[in-house]
C-alpha positions in Angstrom: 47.5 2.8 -59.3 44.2 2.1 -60.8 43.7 -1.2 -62.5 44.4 -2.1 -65.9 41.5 -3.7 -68.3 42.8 -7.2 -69.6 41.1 -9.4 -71.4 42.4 -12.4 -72.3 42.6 -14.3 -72.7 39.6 -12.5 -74.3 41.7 -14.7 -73.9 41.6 -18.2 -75.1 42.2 -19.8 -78.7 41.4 -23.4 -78.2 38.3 -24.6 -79.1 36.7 -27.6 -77.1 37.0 -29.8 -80.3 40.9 -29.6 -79.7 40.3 -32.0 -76.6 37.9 -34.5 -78.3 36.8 -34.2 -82.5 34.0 -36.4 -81.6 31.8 -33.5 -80.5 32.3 -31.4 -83.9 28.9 -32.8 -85.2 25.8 -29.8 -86.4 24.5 -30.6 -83.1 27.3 -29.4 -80.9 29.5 -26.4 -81.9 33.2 -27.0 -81.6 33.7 -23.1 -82.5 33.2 -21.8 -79.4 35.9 -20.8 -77.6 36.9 -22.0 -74.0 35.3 -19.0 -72.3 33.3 -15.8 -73.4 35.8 -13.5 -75.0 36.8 -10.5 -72.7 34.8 -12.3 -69.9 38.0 -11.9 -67.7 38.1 -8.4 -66.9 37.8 -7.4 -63.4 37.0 -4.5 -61.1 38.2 -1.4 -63.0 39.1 -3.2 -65.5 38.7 -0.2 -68.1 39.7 2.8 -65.3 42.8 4.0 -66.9 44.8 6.9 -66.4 45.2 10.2 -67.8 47.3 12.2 -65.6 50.3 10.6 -66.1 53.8 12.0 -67.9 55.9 8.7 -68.1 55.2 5.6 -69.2 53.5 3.2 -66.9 54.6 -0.9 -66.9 51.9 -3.5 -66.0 52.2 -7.5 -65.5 49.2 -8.9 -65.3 48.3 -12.8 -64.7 45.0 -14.0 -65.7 44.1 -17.9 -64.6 40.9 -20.1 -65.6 40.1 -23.4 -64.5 36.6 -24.7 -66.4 34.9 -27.9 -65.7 33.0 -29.4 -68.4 30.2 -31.7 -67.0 27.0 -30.6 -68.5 26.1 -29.0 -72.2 23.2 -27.0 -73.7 22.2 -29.1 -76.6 23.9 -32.5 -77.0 26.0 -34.0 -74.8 29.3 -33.9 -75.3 32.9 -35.3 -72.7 33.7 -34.0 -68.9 37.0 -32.5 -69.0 38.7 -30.2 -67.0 40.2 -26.7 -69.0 43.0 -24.6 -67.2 44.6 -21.7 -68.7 46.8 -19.2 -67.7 47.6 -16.0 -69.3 50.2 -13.7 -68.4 50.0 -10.1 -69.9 52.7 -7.4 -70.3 51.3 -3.8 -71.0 52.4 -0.7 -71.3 50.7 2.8 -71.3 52.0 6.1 -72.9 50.8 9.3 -74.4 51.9 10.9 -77.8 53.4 14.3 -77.7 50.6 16.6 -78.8 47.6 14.2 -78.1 47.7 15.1 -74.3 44.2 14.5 -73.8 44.2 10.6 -75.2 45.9 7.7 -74.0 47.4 4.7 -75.7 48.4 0.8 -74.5 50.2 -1.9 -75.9 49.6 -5.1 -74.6 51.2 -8.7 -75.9 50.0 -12.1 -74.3 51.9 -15.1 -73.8 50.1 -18.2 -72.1 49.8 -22.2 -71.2 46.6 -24.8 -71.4 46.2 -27.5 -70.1 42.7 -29.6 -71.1 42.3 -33.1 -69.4 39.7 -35.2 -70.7 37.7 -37.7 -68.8 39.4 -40.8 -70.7 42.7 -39.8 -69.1 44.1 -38.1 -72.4 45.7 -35.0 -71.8 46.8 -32.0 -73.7 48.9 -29.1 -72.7 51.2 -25.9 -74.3 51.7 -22.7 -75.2 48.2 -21.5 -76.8 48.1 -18.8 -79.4 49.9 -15.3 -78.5 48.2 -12.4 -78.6 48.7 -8.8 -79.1 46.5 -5.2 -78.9 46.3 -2.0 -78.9 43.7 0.4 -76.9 43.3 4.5 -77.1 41.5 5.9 -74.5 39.7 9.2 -73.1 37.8 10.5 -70.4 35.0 12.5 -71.2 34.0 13.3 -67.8 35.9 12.8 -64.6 33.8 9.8 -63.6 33.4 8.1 -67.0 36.6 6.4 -69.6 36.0 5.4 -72.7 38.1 3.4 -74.9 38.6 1.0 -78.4 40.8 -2.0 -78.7 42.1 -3.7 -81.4 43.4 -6.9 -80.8 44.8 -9.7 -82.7 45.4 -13.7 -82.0 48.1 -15.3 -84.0 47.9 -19.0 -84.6 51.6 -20.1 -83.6 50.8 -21.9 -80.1 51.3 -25.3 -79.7 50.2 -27.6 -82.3 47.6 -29.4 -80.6 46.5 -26.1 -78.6 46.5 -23.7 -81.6 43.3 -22.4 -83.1 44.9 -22.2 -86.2 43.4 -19.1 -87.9 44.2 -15.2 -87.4 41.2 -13.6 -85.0 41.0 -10.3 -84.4 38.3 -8.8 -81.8 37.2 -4.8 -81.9 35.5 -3.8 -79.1 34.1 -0.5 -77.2 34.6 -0.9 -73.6 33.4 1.9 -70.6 34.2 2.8 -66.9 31.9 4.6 -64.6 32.7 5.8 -61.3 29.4 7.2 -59.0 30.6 6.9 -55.6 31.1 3.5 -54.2 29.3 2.1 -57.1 31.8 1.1 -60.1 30.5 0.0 -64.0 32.9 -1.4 -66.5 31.4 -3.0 -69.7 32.1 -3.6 -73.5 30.5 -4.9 -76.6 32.5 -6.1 -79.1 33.0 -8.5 -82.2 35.1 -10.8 -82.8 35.8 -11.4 -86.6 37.7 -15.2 -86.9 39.1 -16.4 -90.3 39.2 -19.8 -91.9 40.7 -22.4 -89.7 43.3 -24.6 -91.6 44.1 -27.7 -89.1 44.2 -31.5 -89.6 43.9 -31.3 -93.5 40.3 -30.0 -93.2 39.8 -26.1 -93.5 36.7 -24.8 -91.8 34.7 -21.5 -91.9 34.3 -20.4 -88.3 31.1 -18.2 -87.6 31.9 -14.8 -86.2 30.7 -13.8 -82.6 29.1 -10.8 -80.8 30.0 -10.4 -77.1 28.8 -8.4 -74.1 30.3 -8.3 -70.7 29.8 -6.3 -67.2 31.0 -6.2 -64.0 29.5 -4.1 -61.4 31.6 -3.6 -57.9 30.2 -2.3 -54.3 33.3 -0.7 -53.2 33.3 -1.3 -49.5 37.3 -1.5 -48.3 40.5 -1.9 -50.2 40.1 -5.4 -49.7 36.3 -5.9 -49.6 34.5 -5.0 -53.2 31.9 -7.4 -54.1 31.2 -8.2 -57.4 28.7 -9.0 -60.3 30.1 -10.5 -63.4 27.5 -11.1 -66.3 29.2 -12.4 -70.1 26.8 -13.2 -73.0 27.9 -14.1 -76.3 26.3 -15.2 -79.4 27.9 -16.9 -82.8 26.8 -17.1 -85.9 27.5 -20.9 -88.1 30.5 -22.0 -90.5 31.1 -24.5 -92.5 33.5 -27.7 -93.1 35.0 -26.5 -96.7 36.0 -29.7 -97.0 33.0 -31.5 -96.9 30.3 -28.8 -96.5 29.2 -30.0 -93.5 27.3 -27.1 -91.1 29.6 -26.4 -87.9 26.8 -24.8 -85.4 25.9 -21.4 -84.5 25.6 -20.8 -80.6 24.8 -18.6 -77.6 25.9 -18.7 -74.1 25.1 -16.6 -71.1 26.9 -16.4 -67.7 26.5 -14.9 -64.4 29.6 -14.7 -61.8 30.4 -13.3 -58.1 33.3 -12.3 -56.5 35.5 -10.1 -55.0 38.4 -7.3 -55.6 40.9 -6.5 -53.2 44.0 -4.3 -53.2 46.9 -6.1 -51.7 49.8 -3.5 -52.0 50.4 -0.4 -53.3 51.7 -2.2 -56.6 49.1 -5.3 -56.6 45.3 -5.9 -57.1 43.7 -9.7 -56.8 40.2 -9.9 -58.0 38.3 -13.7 -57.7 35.5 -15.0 -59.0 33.1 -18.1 -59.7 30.7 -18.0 -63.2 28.1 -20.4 -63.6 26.4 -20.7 -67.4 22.5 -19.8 -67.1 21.2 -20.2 -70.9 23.4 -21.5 -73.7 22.6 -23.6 -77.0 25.0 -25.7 -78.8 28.0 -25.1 -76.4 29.3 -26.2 -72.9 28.0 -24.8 -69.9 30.0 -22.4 -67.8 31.4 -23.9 -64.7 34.3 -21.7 -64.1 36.8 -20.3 -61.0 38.6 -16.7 -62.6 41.0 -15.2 -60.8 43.0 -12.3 -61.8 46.7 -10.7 -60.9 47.6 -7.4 -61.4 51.2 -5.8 -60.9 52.1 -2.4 -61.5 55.9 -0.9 -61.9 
Protein backbone atom coordinates (compact mmCIF):
# COMPACT_ATOMS: atom_id res chain seq x y z
CA UNK A 1 0.00 0.00 0.00
CA UNK A 2 1.52 3.22 -0.82
CA UNK A 3 1.45 5.99 1.74
CA UNK A 4 -1.12 8.33 2.32
CA UNK A 5 -0.33 12.38 2.38
CA UNK A 6 -1.40 13.90 5.86
CA UNK A 7 -0.91 16.99 6.91
CA UNK A 8 -1.93 18.00 9.98
CA UNK A 9 -1.94 18.81 11.74
CA UNK A 10 -1.17 21.09 8.77
CA UNK A 11 -2.03 20.37 11.64
CA UNK A 12 -2.06 22.60 14.51
CA UNK A 13 -4.52 25.46 15.67
CA UNK A 14 -2.98 26.88 18.81
CA UNK A 15 -1.06 29.76 18.56
CA UNK A 16 2.07 30.28 20.98
CA UNK A 17 0.07 33.24 22.58
CA UNK A 18 -2.34 30.51 24.00
CA UNK A 19 0.54 29.42 26.41
CA UNK A 20 1.69 32.97 27.55
CA UNK A 21 -0.36 36.58 26.16
CA UNK A 22 2.73 38.25 27.33
CA UNK A 23 4.52 37.71 23.99
CA UNK A 24 1.47 39.11 21.73
CA UNK A 25 3.38 42.55 21.56
CA UNK A 26 4.19 44.16 17.38
CA UNK A 27 7.52 42.71 18.20
CA UNK A 28 6.73 39.05 18.42
CA UNK A 29 3.88 37.48 16.41
CA UNK A 30 1.49 35.35 18.39
CA UNK A 31 -0.27 34.28 14.89
CA UNK A 32 1.93 31.82 14.04
CA UNK A 33 0.94 28.61 14.44
CA UNK A 34 2.82 25.80 16.42
CA UNK A 35 4.50 24.38 13.32
CA UNK A 36 4.67 25.23 9.45
CA UNK A 37 1.31 24.18 8.10
CA UNK A 38 1.55 20.80 6.08
CA UNK A 39 5.17 20.49 7.43
CA UNK A 40 4.23 16.92 8.56
CA UNK A 41 4.00 15.03 5.48
CA UNK A 42 6.39 12.24 5.05
CA UNK A 43 7.88 9.94 2.44
CA UNK A 44 5.19 9.54 -0.26
CA UNK A 45 3.19 11.49 1.43
CA UNK A 46 1.21 12.59 -1.93
CA UNK A 47 1.76 8.91 -3.81
CA UNK A 48 -1.79 7.84 -3.94
CA UNK A 49 -3.50 5.31 -5.76
CA UNK A 50 -5.31 4.91 -8.85
CA UNK A 51 -5.76 1.38 -9.53
CA UNK A 52 -8.00 0.57 -7.06
CA UNK A 53 -12.02 -0.56 -7.25
CA UNK A 54 -13.01 -0.47 -3.51
CA UNK A 55 -12.63 1.91 -1.05
CA UNK A 56 -9.43 2.02 0.78
CA UNK A 57 -9.39 2.90 4.99
CA UNK A 58 -6.38 4.71 6.45
CA UNK A 59 -5.46 5.60 10.25
CA UNK A 60 -2.84 7.67 10.47
CA UNK A 61 -1.15 9.14 13.77
CA UNK A 62 0.88 12.19 13.50
CA UNK A 63 2.98 13.34 16.84
CA UNK A 64 5.06 16.65 17.47
CA UNK A 65 7.05 17.48 20.34
CA UNK A 66 8.55 21.41 19.93
CA UNK A 67 10.94 22.98 22.32
CA UNK A 68 10.80 26.63 22.49
CA UNK A 69 14.14 28.00 23.72
CA UNK A 70 15.33 30.51 21.31
CA UNK A 71 13.20 33.22 18.92
CA UNK A 72 13.93 35.22 15.75
CA UNK A 73 13.12 38.75 16.90
CA UNK A 74 12.30 39.28 20.63
CA UNK A 75 12.60 36.99 23.06
CA UNK A 76 9.82 35.43 24.11
CA UNK A 77 9.22 31.97 27.24
CA UNK A 78 10.83 28.28 26.93
CA UNK A 79 8.05 25.89 26.79
CA UNK A 80 7.73 22.57 25.60
CA UNK A 81 4.59 21.97 22.72
CA UNK A 82 3.42 18.28 22.10
CA UNK A 83 0.70 17.41 19.88
CA UNK A 84 -0.79 14.52 18.53
CA UNK A 85 -2.99 14.03 15.75
CA UNK A 86 -4.73 11.16 14.73
CA UNK A 87 -6.24 11.02 11.15
CA UNK A 88 -9.06 8.80 9.65
CA UNK A 89 -9.22 8.78 5.74
CA UNK A 90 -10.76 7.31 3.26
CA UNK A 91 -10.23 7.01 -0.51
CA UNK A 92 -12.87 6.27 -3.31
CA UNK A 93 -13.59 6.85 -6.87
CA UNK A 94 -16.95 8.19 -8.47
CA UNK A 95 -18.63 6.05 -10.95
CA UNK A 96 -17.73 7.59 -14.29
CA UNK A 97 -14.66 9.61 -13.10
CA UNK A 98 -12.48 6.47 -13.36
CA UNK A 99 -9.44 8.34 -14.09
CA UNK A 100 -9.59 10.77 -10.69
CA UNK A 101 -9.43 9.93 -7.27
CA UNK A 102 -11.10 11.45 -4.24
CA UNK A 103 -10.27 11.39 -0.12
CA UNK A 104 -11.97 12.42 2.87
CA UNK A 105 -10.06 12.86 5.79
CA UNK A 106 -11.39 14.20 9.44
CA UNK A 107 -8.79 14.96 12.37
CA UNK A 108 -9.26 14.57 15.84
CA UNK A 109 -6.17 15.48 18.23
CA UNK A 110 -4.64 16.44 21.95
CA UNK A 111 -1.95 19.36 23.05
CA UNK A 112 -0.27 19.69 25.58
CA UNK A 113 1.98 23.10 26.03
CA UNK A 114 4.08 23.36 29.27
CA UNK A 115 5.60 26.56 30.00
CA UNK A 116 8.73 27.18 31.81
CA UNK A 117 6.79 28.77 34.99
CA UNK A 118 5.35 25.33 35.61
CA UNK A 119 1.74 26.36 34.12
CA UNK A 120 0.45 23.85 31.96
CA UNK A 121 -2.23 23.54 29.34
CA UNK A 122 -3.69 20.58 27.67
CA UNK A 123 -7.01 19.29 25.32
CA UNK A 124 -8.57 18.42 22.49
CA UNK A 125 -7.29 21.25 19.87
CA UNK A 126 -9.51 22.19 16.94
CA UNK A 127 -10.86 19.27 14.60
CA UNK A 128 -10.29 19.23 11.27
CA UNK A 129 -11.66 18.02 8.14
CA UNK A 130 -10.62 17.89 3.97
CA UNK A 131 -11.10 16.80 0.99
CA UNK A 132 -8.40 16.01 -1.87
CA UNK A 133 -9.02 14.86 -5.74
CA UNK A 134 -6.24 13.45 -7.39
CA UNK A 135 -4.68 12.33 -10.83
CA UNK A 136 -1.78 10.94 -12.35
CA UNK A 137 -0.66 12.42 -15.37
CA UNK A 138 2.22 10.18 -15.98
CA UNK A 139 2.99 6.90 -14.34
CA UNK A 140 5.73 8.43 -12.23
CA UNK A 141 4.17 11.82 -11.28
CA UNK A 142 0.50 12.51 -8.92
CA UNK A 143 -1.00 15.50 -8.74
CA UNK A 144 -3.54 16.64 -6.40
CA UNK A 145 -5.79 19.72 -4.61
CA UNK A 146 -6.95 19.83 -1.11
CA UNK A 147 -9.39 21.74 0.60
CA UNK A 148 -9.34 21.69 4.06
CA UNK A 149 -11.03 23.24 6.86
CA UNK A 150 -10.23 23.86 10.88
CA UNK A 151 -13.14 24.34 13.06
CA UNK A 152 -12.74 26.23 16.26
CA UNK A 153 -14.53 23.76 18.78
CA UNK A 154 -11.32 22.38 20.72
CA UNK A 155 -10.76 23.00 24.07
CA UNK A 156 -11.21 26.37 25.35
CA UNK A 157 -7.80 27.21 26.23
CA UNK A 158 -6.41 25.20 23.10
CA UNK A 159 -8.81 26.54 20.51
CA UNK A 160 -7.74 29.02 17.87
CA UNK A 161 -10.96 30.27 17.84
CA UNK A 162 -11.60 31.36 14.16
CA UNK A 163 -12.64 29.12 10.99
CA UNK A 164 -9.20 28.42 8.77
CA UNK A 165 -9.27 26.92 5.74
CA UNK A 166 -5.87 25.96 3.72
CA UNK A 167 -5.94 25.30 -0.37
CA UNK A 168 -3.04 23.82 -1.51
CA UNK A 169 -1.45 21.98 -4.78
CA UNK A 170 0.70 19.22 -3.63
CA UNK A 171 2.96 16.65 -6.21
CA UNK A 172 4.65 13.24 -6.23
CA UNK A 173 7.45 12.20 -8.29
CA UNK A 174 8.88 8.84 -8.62
CA UNK A 175 12.45 8.55 -10.84
CA UNK A 176 13.93 5.50 -9.62
CA UNK A 177 15.14 5.34 -6.05
CA UNK A 178 14.77 9.06 -5.92
CA UNK A 179 11.18 10.14 -4.53
CA UNK A 180 9.76 14.16 -4.60
CA UNK A 181 6.68 15.20 -2.80
CA UNK A 182 5.95 18.96 -2.32
CA UNK A 183 3.06 21.59 -2.13
CA UNK A 184 2.47 25.21 -2.06
CA UNK A 185 -0.46 26.41 -0.51
CA UNK A 186 -2.38 29.19 1.38
CA UNK A 187 -3.85 29.23 4.15
CA UNK A 188 -6.72 31.89 4.43
CA UNK A 189 -7.64 32.42 8.55
CA UNK A 190 -10.63 34.52 9.73
CA UNK A 191 -11.05 36.93 12.58
CA UNK A 192 -10.25 35.32 15.82
CA UNK A 193 -12.92 36.11 18.54
CA UNK A 194 -11.22 34.87 22.10
CA UNK A 195 -10.89 36.61 25.49
CA UNK A 196 -13.34 39.48 24.60
CA UNK A 197 -10.78 40.93 22.04
CA UNK A 198 -11.37 39.99 18.29
CA UNK A 199 -8.19 40.05 16.16
CA UNK A 200 -7.53 40.06 12.40
CA UNK A 201 -5.06 37.21 11.78
CA UNK A 202 -2.69 37.84 8.65
CA UNK A 203 -2.98 35.05 6.05
CA UNK A 204 0.07 32.80 5.25
CA UNK A 205 1.84 31.27 2.15
CA UNK A 206 3.58 27.88 2.69
CA UNK A 207 6.00 25.61 0.87
CA UNK A 208 7.14 22.22 1.89
CA UNK A 209 9.39 19.25 0.39
CA UNK A 210 10.62 16.15 1.28
CA UNK A 211 13.05 14.31 -0.85
CA UNK A 212 13.68 10.36 0.01
CA UNK A 213 16.91 8.07 -1.12
CA UNK A 214 15.08 4.94 -1.24
CA UNK A 215 17.64 2.37 -0.13
CA UNK A 216 15.55 -0.72 1.77
CA UNK A 217 12.04 -1.05 3.08
CA UNK A 218 13.35 0.16 6.13
CA UNK A 219 16.25 2.35 5.14
CA UNK A 220 14.97 5.76 3.13
CA UNK A 221 16.77 8.80 4.14
CA UNK A 222 15.25 11.85 4.16
CA UNK A 223 15.28 15.74 3.54
CA UNK A 224 12.52 17.77 4.92
CA UNK A 225 12.64 21.59 4.05
CA UNK A 226 9.11 23.89 5.29
CA UNK A 227 9.09 27.70 4.70
CA UNK A 228 6.26 29.85 5.48
CA UNK A 229 5.67 33.42 5.30
CA UNK A 230 2.60 35.64 6.98
CA UNK A 231 1.36 38.55 6.27
CA UNK A 232 0.09 41.20 9.71
CA UNK A 233 -3.39 41.68 11.48
CA UNK A 234 -4.67 43.69 13.72
CA UNK A 235 -6.25 43.90 17.40
CA UNK A 236 -9.92 45.19 16.35
CA UNK A 237 -10.23 46.09 19.61
CA UNK A 238 -7.57 48.35 20.11
CA UNK A 239 -5.89 48.57 16.66
CA UNK A 240 -2.93 47.47 17.83
CA UNK A 241 -0.54 45.73 14.80
CA UNK A 242 -0.20 41.82 15.50
CA UNK A 243 3.21 41.06 13.41
CA UNK A 244 3.72 39.66 10.09
CA UNK A 245 6.43 36.69 10.03
CA UNK A 246 8.58 34.18 8.14
CA UNK A 247 10.11 31.06 9.16
CA UNK A 248 12.29 28.53 7.43
CA UNK A 249 13.11 24.90 8.47
CA UNK A 250 15.29 22.19 7.46
CA UNK A 251 14.71 18.41 8.78
CA UNK A 252 16.37 14.76 8.37
CA UNK A 253 15.05 11.51 8.83
CA UNK A 254 14.09 8.38 7.90
CA UNK A 255 11.03 6.12 6.32
CA UNK A 256 10.70 2.64 6.96
CA UNK A 257 8.02 0.06 6.05
CA UNK A 258 7.24 -2.02 9.11
CA UNK A 259 4.42 -4.42 7.77
CA UNK A 260 2.49 -4.90 4.98
CA UNK A 261 -0.23 -2.60 6.62
CA UNK A 262 2.24 -0.02 8.48
CA UNK A 263 4.77 2.71 7.48
CA UNK A 264 6.84 4.80 10.37
CA UNK A 265 8.68 7.83 9.05
CA UNK A 266 10.97 10.02 11.80
CA UNK A 267 12.46 13.07 11.77
CA UNK A 268 14.29 16.05 13.56
CA UNK A 269 13.71 19.99 12.03
CA UNK A 270 15.72 22.65 13.12
CA UNK A 271 14.60 26.55 12.24
CA UNK A 272 17.43 28.16 9.91
CA UNK A 273 15.87 31.91 9.27
CA UNK A 274 12.74 33.21 10.86
CA UNK A 275 11.54 36.77 11.95
CA UNK A 276 9.01 37.57 14.54
CA UNK A 277 8.29 33.85 15.44
CA UNK A 278 9.90 30.84 17.49
CA UNK A 279 12.53 28.86 16.17
CA UNK A 280 11.98 25.33 15.10
CA UNK A 281 13.33 22.80 17.49
CA UNK A 282 11.20 19.90 16.66
CA UNK A 283 11.10 15.72 16.80
CA UNK A 284 8.09 14.50 13.96
CA UNK A 285 7.22 11.28 13.78
CA UNK A 286 4.63 9.84 11.73
CA UNK A 287 2.13 6.49 11.81
CA UNK A 288 0.52 5.18 9.05
CA UNK A 289 -2.04 2.12 9.12
CA UNK A 290 -3.81 0.85 6.17
CA UNK A 291 -7.06 -1.58 6.23
Amino acid sequence: MMAIRNKTLILFLFATFLAVGSISKVSQSFAADAIIPYSVIGTNEYNLPMDFDKPINLLLSYNVWQKTNSYYGAEGPDMDVLVSVNKFARLFKIDGIDNVGFLWEAVLGYAGVLVENGDNINGMIDPQTGVVAWIKPTANWTTMLEYWLHLPWGSSDLSDSAFVSDFAWMNNHQWGNVVLDWDIGYRLRGDQRKGGQRNELGDSLFANAVLTYKVSPRINPALHIDYETAGSGKNKNTGETIASYDRLQVGLGNSMKVSDKLTFDIWYSRGIDGRNVAKTNALYTRFIWAF
